[in-house]
C-alpha positions as CSV (number, residue, x, y, z in Angstrom):
1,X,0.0,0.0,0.0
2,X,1.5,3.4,-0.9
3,X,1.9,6.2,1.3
4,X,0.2,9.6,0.4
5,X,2.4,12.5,1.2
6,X,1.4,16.3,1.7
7,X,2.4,18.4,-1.1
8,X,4.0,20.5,1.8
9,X,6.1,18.0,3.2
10,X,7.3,16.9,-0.5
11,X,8.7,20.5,-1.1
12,X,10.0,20.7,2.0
13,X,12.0,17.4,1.9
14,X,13.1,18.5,-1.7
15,X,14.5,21.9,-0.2
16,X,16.2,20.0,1.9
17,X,18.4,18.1,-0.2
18,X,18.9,20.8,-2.6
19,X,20.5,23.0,0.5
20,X,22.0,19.7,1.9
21,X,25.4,18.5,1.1
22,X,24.1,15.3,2.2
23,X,23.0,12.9,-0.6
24,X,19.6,12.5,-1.5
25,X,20.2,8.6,-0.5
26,X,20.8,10.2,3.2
27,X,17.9,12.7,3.4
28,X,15.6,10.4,2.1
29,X,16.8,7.9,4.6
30,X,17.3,10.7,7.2
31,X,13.0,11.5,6.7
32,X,11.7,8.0,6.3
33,X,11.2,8.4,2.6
34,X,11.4,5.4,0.0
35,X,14.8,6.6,-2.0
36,X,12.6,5.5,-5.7
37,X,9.9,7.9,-4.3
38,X,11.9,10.7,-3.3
39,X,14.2,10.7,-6.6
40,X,10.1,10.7,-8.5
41,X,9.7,14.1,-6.3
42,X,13.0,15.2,-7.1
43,X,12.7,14.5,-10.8
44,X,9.0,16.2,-11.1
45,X,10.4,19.2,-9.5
46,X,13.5,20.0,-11.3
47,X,11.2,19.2,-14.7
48,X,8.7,21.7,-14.2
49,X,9.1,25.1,-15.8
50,X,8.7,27.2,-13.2
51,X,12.0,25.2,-11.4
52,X,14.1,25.6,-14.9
53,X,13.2,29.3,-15.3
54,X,14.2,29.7,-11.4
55,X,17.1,27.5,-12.1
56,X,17.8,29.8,-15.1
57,X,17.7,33.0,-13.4
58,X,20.7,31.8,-10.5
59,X,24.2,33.6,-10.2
60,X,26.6,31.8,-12.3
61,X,28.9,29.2,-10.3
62,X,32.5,30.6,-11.4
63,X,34.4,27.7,-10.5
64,X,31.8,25.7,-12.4
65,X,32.1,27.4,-15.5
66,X,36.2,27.3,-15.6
67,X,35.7,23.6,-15.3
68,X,33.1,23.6,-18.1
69,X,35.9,25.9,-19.9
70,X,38.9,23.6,-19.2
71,X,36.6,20.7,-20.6
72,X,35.7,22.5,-24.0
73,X,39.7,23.1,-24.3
74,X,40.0,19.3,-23.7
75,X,37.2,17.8,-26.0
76,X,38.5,21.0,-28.8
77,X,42.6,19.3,-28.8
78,X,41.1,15.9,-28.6
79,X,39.1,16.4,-31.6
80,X,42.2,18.0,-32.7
81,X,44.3,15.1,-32.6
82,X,42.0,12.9,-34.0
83,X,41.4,15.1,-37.1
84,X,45.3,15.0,-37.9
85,X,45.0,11.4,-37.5
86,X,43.3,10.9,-40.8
């Protein structure tokens, strides 16, 4: 028999794990939450548009785009290489 949750409790449990540094395994274990059924919330939230234009809206993460940057370099003298290959 599945569990009915309050719609409250569902965001507040996701808020949680976004601000956490815990995993979502943890928090999900930490509230008494089937993992499967929290990852459902989880993926329902970060899919609606209202989350993505939030999410699109955030300060940029610096150190996060340098790595995106260093990867781009990576992938561009891989490609490189290969090319010459030929």
């Amino acid at each position: 028999m599945s569990k009915k949750y309050d719609p409250q409790f569902k965001q507040e449990a996701i808020n949680l794990a976004l601000n956490s540094k815990q995993t979502y395994r943890q928090t999900a274990n930490d509230l008494g939450i089937n993992y499967k059924t929290f990852c459902n919330w989880m993926y329902q939230t970060m899919n609606k548009p209202t989350y993505q234009a939030i999410k699109l809206n955030k300060k940029p993460d610096y150190q996060e785009l340098e790595l995106r940057k260093k990867e781009i370099n990576i992938l561009k003298k891989a490609a490189q290489y290969f090319a010459s290959r030929k």
